[in-house]
C-alpha positions as YAML, in Angstrom:
chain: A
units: angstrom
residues:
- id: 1
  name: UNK
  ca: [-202.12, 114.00, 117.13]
- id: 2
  name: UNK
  ca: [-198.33, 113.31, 116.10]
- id: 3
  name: UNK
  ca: [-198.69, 111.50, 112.50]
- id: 4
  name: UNK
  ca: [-195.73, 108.60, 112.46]
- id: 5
  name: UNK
  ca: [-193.13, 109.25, 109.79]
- id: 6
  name: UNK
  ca: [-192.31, 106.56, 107.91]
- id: 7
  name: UNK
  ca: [-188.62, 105.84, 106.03]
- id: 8
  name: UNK
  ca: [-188.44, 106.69, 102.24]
- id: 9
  name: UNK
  ca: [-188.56, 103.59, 100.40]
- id: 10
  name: UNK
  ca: [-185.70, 102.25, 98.49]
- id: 11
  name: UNK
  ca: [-186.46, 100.79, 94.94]
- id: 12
  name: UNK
  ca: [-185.08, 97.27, 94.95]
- id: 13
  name: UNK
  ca: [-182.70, 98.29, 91.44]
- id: 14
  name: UNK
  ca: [-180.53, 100.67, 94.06]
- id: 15
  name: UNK
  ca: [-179.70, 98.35, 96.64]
- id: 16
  name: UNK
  ca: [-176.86, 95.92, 96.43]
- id: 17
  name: UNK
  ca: [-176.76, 93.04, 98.15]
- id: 18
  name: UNK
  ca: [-172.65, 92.53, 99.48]
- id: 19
  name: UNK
  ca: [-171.87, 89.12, 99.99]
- id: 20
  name: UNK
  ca: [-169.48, 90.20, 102.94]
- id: 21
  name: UNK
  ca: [-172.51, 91.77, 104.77]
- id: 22
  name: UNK
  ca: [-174.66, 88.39, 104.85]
- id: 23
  name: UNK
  ca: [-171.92, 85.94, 105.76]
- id: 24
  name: UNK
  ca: [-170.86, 88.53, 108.48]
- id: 25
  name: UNK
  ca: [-173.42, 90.44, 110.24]
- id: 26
  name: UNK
  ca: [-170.90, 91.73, 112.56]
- id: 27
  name: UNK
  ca: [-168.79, 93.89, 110.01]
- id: 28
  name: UNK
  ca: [-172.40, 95.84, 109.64]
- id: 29
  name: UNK
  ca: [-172.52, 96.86, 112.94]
- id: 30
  name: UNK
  ca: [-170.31, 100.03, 114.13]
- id: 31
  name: UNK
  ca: [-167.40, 99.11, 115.66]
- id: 32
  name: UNK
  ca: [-167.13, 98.73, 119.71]
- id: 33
  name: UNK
  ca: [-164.94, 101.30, 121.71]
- id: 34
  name: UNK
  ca: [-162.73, 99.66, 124.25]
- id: 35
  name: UNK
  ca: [-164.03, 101.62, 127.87]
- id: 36
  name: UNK
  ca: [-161.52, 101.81, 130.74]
- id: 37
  name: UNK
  ca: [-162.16, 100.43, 133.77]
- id: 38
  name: UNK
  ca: [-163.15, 103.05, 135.85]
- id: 39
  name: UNK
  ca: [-160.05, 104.87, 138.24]
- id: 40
  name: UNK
  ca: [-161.06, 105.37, 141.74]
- id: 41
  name: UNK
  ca: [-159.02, 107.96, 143.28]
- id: 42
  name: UNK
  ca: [-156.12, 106.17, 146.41]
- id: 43
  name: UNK
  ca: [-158.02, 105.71, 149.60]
- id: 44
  name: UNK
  ca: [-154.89, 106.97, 151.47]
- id: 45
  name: UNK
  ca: [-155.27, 110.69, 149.80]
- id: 46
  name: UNK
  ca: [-159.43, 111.33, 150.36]
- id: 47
  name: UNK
  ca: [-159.82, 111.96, 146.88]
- id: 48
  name: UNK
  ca: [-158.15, 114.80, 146.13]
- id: 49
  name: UNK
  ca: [-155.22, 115.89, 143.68]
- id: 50
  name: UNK
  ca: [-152.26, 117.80, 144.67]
- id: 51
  name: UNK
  ca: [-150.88, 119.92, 142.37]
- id: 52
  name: UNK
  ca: [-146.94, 121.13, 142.80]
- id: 53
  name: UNK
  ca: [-146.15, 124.05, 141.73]
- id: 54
  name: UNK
  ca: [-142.80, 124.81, 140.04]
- id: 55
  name: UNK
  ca: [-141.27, 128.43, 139.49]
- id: 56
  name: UNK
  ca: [-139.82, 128.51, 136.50]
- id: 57
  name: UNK
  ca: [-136.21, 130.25, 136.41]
- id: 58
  name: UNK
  ca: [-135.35, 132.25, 133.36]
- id: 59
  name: UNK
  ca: [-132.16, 132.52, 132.60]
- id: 60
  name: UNK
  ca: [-131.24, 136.94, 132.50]
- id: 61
  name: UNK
  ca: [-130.53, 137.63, 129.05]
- id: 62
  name: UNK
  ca: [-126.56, 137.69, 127.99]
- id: 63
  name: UNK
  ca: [-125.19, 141.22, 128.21]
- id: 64
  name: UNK
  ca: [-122.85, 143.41, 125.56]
- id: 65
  name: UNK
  ca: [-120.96, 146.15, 126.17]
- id: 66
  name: UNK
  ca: [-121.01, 148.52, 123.52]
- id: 67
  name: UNK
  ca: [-117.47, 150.27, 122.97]
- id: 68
  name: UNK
  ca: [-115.87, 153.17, 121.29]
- id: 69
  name: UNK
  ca: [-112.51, 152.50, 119.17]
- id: 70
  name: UNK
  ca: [-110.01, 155.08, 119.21]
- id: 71
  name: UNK
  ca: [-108.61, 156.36, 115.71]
- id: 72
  name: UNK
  ca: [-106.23, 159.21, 115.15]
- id: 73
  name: UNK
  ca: [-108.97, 160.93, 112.82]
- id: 74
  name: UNK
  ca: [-112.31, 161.59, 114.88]
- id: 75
  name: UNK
  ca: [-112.38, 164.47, 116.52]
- id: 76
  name: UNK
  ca: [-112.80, 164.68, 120.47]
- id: 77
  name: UNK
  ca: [-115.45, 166.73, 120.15]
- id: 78
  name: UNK
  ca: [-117.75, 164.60, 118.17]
- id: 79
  name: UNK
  ca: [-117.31, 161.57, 120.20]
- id: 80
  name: UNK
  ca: [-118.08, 163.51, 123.35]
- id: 81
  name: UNK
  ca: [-121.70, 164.35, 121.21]
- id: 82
  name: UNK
  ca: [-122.21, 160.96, 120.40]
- id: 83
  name: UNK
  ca: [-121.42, 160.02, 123.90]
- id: 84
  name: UNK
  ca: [-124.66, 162.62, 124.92]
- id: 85
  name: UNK
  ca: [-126.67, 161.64, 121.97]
- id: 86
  name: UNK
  ca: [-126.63, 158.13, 121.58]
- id: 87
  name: UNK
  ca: [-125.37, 157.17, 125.35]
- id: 88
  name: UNK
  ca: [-127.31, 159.96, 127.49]
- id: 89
  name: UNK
  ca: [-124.18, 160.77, 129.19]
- id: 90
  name: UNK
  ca: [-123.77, 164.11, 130.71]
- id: 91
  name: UNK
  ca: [-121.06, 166.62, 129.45]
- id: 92
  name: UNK
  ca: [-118.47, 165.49, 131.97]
- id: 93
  name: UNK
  ca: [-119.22, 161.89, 131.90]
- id: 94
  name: UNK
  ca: [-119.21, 161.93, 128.30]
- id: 95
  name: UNK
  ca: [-115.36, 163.64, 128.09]
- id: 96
  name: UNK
  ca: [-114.59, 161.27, 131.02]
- id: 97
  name: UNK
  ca: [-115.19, 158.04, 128.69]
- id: 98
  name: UNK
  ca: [-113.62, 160.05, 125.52]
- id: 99
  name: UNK
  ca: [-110.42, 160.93, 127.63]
- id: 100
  name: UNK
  ca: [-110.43, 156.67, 128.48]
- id: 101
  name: UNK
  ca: [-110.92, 155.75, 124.68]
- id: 102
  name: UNK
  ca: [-108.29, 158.37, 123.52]
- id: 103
  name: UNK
  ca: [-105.68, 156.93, 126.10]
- id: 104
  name: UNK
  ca: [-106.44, 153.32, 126.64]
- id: 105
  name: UNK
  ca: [-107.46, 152.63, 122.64]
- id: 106
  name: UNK
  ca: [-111.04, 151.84, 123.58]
- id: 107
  name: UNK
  ca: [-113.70, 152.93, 126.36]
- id: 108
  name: UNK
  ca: [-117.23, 151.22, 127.35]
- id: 109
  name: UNK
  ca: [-119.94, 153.47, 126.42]
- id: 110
  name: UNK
  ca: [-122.27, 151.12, 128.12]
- id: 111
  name: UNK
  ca: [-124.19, 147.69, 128.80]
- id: 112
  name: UNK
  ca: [-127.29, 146.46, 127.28]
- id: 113
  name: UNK
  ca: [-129.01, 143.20, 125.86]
- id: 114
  name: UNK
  ca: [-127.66, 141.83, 122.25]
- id: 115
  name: UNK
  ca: [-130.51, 143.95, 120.52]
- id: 116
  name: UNK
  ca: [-130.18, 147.15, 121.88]
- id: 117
  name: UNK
  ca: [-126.69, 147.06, 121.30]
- id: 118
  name: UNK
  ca: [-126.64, 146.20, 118.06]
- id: 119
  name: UNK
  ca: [-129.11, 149.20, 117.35]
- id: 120
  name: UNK
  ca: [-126.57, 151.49, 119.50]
- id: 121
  name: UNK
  ca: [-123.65, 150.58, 117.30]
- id: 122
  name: UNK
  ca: [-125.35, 150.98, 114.25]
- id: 123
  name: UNK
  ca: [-126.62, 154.62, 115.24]
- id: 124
  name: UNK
  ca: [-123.03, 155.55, 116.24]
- id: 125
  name: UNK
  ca: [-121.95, 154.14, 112.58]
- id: 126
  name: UNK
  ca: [-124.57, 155.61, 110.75]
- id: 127
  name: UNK
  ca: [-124.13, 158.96, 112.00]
- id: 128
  name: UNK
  ca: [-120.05, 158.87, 111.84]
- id: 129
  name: UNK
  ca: [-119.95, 158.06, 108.32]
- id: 130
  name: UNK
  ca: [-122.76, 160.92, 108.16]
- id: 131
  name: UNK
  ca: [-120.65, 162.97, 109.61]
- id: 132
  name: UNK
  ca: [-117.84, 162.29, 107.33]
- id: 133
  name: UNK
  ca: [-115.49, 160.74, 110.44]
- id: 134
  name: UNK
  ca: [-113.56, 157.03, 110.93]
- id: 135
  name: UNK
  ca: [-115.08, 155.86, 114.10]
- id: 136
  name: UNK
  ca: [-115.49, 152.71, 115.05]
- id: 137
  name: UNK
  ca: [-117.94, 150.97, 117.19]
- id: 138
  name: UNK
  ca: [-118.69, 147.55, 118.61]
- id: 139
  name: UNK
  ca: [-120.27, 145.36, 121.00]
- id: 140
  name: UNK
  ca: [-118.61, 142.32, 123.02]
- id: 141
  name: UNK
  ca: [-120.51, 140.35, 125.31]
- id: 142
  name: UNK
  ca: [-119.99, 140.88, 129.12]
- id: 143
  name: UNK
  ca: [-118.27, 138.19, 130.67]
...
């Protein structure tokens, strides 16, 4: 058999009577929840939900070219490595774009995202100044 449990009793020095609670029983009882009225779905649509999809378009990231300054200082011969090395330009490619830079004053090396090309232009600087040579590189954005 299941004996009852009964509540602890509670000496009558530890509880307080509150004037508040015997004037208003309802501030004693937990406070009511509105409910909503219940939402029946439109007759017209059977009681389903359409969802529409949307395709989000990203915008493609903004390009930068990175480019090679001419100076009268760096040899031709270095810029055509750096061209290989840091551009993965064959030979003939590479003294293509050095032949550009050394006439026009400046040649594209090539076109990546802002990140990449900052990382290009700072391996070309590093390893010019390494290399004990003036040459300048930079990145512009594509327009």
């Amino acid at each position: 058999m299941h004996s009852q449990i009964s509540p602890p009793q509670i000496p009558n020095s530890l509880i307080i009577k509150s004037p508040l609670l015997a004037t208003n029983p309802k501030v004693a009882s937990p406070p009511k929840t509105p409910s909503l009225p219940a939402q029946k779905p439109n007759s017209d649509d059977g009681g389903t939900v359409l969802l529409e999809r949307r395709t989000l378009r990203t915008e493609p990231p903004q390009m930068y070219q990175v480019v090679l300054l001419n100076d009268d200082y760096t040899p031709m011969e270095f810029v055509v490595l750096v061209l290989q090395e840091f551009f993965n330009k064959d030979r003939e490619t590479a003294t293509q774009i050095m032949l550009k830079i050394h006439l026009d004053g400046k040649g594209v090396c090539g076109v990546y995202s802002k990140d990449i090309a900052a990382t290009k232009v700072d391996q070309v600087t590093e390893s010019a100044l390494k290399n004990g040579h003036p040459l300048q590189c930079v990145s512009e954005p594509v327009q």
